[in-house]
C-alpha positions in Angstrom: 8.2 28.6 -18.4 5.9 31.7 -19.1 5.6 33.9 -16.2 2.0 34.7 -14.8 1.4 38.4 -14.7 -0.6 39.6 -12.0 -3.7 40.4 -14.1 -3.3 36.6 -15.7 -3.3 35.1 -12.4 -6.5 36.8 -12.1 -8.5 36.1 -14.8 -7.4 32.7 -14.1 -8.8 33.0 -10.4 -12.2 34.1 -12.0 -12.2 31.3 -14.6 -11.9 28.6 -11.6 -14.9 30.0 -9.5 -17.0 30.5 -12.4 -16.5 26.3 -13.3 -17.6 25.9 -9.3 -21.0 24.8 -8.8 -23.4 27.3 -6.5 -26.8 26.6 -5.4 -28.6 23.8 -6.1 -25.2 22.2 -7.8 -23.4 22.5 -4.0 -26.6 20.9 -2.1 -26.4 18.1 -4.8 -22.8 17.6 -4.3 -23.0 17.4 -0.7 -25.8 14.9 -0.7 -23.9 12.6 -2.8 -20.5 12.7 -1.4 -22.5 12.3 2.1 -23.7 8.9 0.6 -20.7 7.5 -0.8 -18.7 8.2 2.5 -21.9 6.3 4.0 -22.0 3.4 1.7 -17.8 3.5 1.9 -17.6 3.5 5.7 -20.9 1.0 6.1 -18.8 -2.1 5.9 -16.5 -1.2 8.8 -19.5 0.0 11.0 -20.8 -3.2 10.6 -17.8 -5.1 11.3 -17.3 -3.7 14.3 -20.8 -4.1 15.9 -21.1 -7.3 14.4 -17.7 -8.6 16.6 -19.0 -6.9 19.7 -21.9 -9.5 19.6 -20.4 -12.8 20.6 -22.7 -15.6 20.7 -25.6 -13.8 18.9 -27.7 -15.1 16.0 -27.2 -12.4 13.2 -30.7 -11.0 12.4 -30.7 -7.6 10.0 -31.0 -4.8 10.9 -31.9 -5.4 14.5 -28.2 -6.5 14.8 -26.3 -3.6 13.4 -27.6 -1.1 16.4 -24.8 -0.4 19.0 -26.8 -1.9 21.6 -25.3 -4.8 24.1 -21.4 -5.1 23.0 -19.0 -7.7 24.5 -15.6 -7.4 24.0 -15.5 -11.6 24.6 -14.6 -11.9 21.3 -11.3 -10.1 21.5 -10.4 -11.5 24.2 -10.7 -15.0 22.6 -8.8 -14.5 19.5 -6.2 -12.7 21.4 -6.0 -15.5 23.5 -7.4 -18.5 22.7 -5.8 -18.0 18.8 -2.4 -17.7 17.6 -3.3 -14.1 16.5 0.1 -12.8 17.9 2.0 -15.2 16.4 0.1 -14.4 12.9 0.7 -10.7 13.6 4.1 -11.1 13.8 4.7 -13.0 10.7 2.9 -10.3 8.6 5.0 -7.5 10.3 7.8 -9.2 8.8 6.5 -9.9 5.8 4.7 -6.2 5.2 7.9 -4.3 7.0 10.9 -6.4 5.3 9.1 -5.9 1.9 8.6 -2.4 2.2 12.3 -1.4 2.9 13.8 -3.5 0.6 11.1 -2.6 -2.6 11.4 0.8 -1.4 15.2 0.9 -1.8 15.7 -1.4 -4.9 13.5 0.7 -7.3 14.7 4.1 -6.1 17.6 2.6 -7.4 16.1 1.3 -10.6 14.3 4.6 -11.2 17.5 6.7 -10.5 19.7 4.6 -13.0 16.5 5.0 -15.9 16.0 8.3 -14.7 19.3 10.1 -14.7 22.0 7.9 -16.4 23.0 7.1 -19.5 23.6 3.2 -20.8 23.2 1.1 -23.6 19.7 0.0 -23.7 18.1 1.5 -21.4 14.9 2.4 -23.0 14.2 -1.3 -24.0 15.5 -2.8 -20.3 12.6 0.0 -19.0 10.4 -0.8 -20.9 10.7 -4.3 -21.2 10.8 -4.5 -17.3 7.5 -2.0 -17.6 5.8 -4.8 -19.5 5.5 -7.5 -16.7 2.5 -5.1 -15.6 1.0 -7.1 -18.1 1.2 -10.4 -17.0 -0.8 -11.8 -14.6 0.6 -12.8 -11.0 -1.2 -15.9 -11.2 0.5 -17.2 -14.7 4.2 -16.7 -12.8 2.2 -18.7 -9.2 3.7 -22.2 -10.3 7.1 -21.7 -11.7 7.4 -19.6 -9.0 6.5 -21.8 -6.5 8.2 -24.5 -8.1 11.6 -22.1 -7.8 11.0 -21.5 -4.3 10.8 -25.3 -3.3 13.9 -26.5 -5.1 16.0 -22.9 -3.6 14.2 -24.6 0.3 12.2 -21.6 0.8 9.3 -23.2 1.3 8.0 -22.3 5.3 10.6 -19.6 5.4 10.5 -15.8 5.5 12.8 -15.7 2.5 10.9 -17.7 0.5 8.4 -15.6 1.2 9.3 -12.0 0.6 12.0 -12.8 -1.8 9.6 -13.0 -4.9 7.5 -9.6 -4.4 10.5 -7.9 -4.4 11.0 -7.2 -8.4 7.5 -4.6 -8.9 7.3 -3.2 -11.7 5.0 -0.1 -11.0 6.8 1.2 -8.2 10.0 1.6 -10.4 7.8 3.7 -12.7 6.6 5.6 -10.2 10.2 6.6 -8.7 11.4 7.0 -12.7 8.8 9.7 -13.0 8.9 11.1 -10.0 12.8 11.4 -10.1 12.5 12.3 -14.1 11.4 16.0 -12.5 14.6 16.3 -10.2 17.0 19.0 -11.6 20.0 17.6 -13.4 22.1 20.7 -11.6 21.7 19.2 -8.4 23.6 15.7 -9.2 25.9 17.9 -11.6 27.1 20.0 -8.6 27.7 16.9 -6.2 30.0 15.6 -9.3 31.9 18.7 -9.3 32.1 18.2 -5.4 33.8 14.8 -5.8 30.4 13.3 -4.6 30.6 9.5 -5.9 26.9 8.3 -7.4 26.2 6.2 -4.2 26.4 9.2 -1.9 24.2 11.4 -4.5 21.5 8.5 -3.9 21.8 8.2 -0.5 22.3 12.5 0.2 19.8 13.9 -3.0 17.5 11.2 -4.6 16.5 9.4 -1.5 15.8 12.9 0.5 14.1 14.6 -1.9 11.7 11.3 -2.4 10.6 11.5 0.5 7.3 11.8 -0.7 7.2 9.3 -3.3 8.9 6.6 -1.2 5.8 7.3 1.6 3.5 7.0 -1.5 5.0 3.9 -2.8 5.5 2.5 1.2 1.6 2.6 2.0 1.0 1.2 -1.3 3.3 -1.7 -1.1 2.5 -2.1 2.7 -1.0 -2.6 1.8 -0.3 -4.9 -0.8 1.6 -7.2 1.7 -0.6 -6.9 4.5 -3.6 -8.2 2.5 -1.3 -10.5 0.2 -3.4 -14.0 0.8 -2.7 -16.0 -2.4 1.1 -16.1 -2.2 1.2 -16.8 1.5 -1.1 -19.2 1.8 0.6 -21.3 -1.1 4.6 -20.5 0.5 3.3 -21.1 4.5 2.7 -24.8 5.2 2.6 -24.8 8.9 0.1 -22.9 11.3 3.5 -20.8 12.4 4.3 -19.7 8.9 0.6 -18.1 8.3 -0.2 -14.8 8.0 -3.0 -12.5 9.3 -5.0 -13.3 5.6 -4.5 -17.5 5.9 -4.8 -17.5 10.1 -8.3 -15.6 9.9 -9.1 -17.3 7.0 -8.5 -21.1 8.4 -10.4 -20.3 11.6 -13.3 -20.8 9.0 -12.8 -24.5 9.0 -12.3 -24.6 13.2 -16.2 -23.7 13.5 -15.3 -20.3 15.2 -17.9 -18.1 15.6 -18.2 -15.2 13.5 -18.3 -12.4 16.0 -14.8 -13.8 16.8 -13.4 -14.2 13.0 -15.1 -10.4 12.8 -12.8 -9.6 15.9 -9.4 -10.7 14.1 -10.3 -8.7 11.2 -10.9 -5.5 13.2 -7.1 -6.2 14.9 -6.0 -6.6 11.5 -7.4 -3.8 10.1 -5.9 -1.2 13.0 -2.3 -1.3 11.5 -3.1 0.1 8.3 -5.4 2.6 9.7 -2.5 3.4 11.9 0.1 3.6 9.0 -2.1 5.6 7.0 -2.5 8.6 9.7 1.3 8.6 10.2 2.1 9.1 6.3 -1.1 10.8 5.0 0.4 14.2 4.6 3.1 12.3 2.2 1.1 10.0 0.6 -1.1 13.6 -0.6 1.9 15.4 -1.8 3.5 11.7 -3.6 0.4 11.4 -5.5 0.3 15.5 -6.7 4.5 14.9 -7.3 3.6 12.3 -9.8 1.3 13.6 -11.4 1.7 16.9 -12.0 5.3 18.5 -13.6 6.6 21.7 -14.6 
C-alpha cells in the first residue's frame, strides 16, 4: 500500500472541499433532503394519527391534524385481538431465523473465504446463483416438501426453508475475504483447531457484519407475509403480517388495523436503535477494502 505523505494528504483534503457544494448548491441540498425525509416519514405520521381516531370517518386533510386522539384503539387490539399471541409467533419466527442464518453462512463464508477444497469456486458460485430465481417459482415444491416432512402449522416448517440465503453468505465471504490470513495462521501454530478459530476470530471480528446481516434478515422475517400465510393454517399459527391482515375480513375498523400496525412496527424501530452503530460500520466493511 502507498504511504500518504503529509503534503498528499493535503492536497487530497483540498481536492474534497473543492467537490463540496457552497452557496446556493448547500440551500438546494437542504431543501431537498428536507422534503424527502418529509415525504419518507409522511406515511408513519399518518399512521399514527389515523389509529388515534377510533370511530371517525376518514375525511383528508382535516383528519391528519393531531387534534382529538383516543388510545381506544390500542386498547382493543391488545385486548379484544390475539395480537399477543401473533407477536409471539413472529418473535420466534424473526429471532430463531436470525441466529441460525446468522451462524450457518458465517460458516459458509469462512469455508469459501479462507479454505481450500475442490470446487469451491463452482459450489460459490453456483450457490450465488439462486439470487436469481424467484422465491415464488420454489413456493410450491416447497410447500409441497413441507406437507409430506408434517411441517405444516409448525414452527419448523416454518423457519426451516429461509434458512439457506444466498446473499448473506456473500456478504460474510466478502467481508471475511479482508480478514488477515496471519491471524488464523497463528491460532494453527497455537494448536487452535478450525472450530475454535470460528468461534474465537471469525465470529468476533464480524461483529459488524453479523449486526448488518441480523437487521437485514430480521426485517425480512418480520415482514415475511407470503410464506407464512401459506405454512400457518390455524389463527394460532399466524403471524403479525397474516393476523393484521385477516382482521380485514372481521369488519374491524381501520383506526384499529392502523393500531396493530403501529405495535408491529415498534420492534423494528427498537432493533434498529440498538444496532445502528453496527449496521453503519457492516455496510462501510463491505464495501470498502484495503
Amino acid at each position: 500500500m502507498t504511504a500518504v505523505t503529509p503534503a498528499r494528504a493535503r492536497r487530497r483534503t483540498r481536492s474534497y472541499r473543492a467537490l463540496e457544494p457552497t452557496g446556493l448548491g448547500v440551500v438546494l441540498r437542504w431543501v431537498w433532503l428536507s422534503i424527502a425525509a418529509v415525504l419518507s416519514f409522511f406515511p408513519f405520521y399518518a399512521m399514527v394519527v389515523l389509529s388515534l381516531k377510533p370511530g371517525k370517518v376518514v375525511e383528508l386533510p382535516g383528519s391528519l391534524l393531531p387534534w382529538n386522539l383516543s388510545t381506544d384503539s390500542y386498547a382493543q387490539v391488545l385486548g379484544g385481538q390475539n395480537l399477543l399471541g401473533w407477536l409471539g409467533n413472529t418473535l420466534v419466527y424473526s429471532l430463531v431465523s436470525v441466529v441460525a442464518v446468522l451462524f450457518l453462512s458465517a460458516l459458509a463464508g469462512y469455508a469459501f473465504a479462507k479454505k481450500r477444497f475442490a470446487g469451491k469456486e463452482v459450489m460459490f458460485w453456483s450457490f450465488l446463483a439462486m439470487v436469481m430465481v424467484p422465491f415464488h417459482v420454489t413456493l410450491i415444491p416447497t410447500f409441497i416438501l413441507m406437507a409430506n416432512l408434517g411441517g405444516i402449522d409448525t414452527y419448523w416448517g416454518l423457519i426451516l426453508p429461509t434458512l439457506a440465503n444466498a446473499q448473506a453468505v456473500f456478504l460474510m465471504r466478502q467481508f471475511i475475504q479482508g480478514l488477515p490470513d496471519e491471524l488464523f495462521e497463528a491460532a494453527r501454530i497455537d494448536g487452535a483447531g478450525e472450530f475454535r478459530i470460528f468461534l474465537r476470530i471469525v465470529l468476533p471480528l464480524c461483529k459488524p457484519i453479523l449486526a448488518t446481516l441480523g437487521i437485514f434478515v430480521f426485517l425480512w422475517h418480520w415482514n415475511d407475509f407470503l410464506w407464512p400465510l401459506i405454512i400457518g393454517k390455524s389463527n394460532a399459527m399466524f403471524t403479525l403480517t397474516v393476523g393484521i391482515s385477516s382482521l380485514q375480513q372481521q369488519n374491524v375498523p381501520l383506526s384499529t388495523m392502523l393500531a396493530g400496525s403501529v405495535v408491529a412496527l415498534l420492534p423494528i424501530f427498537l432493533a434498529y436503535l440498538v444496532a445502528q452503530r453496527y449496521v453503519q460500520e457492516g455496510v462501510t466493511g463491505t464495501g470498502i477494502k484495503g
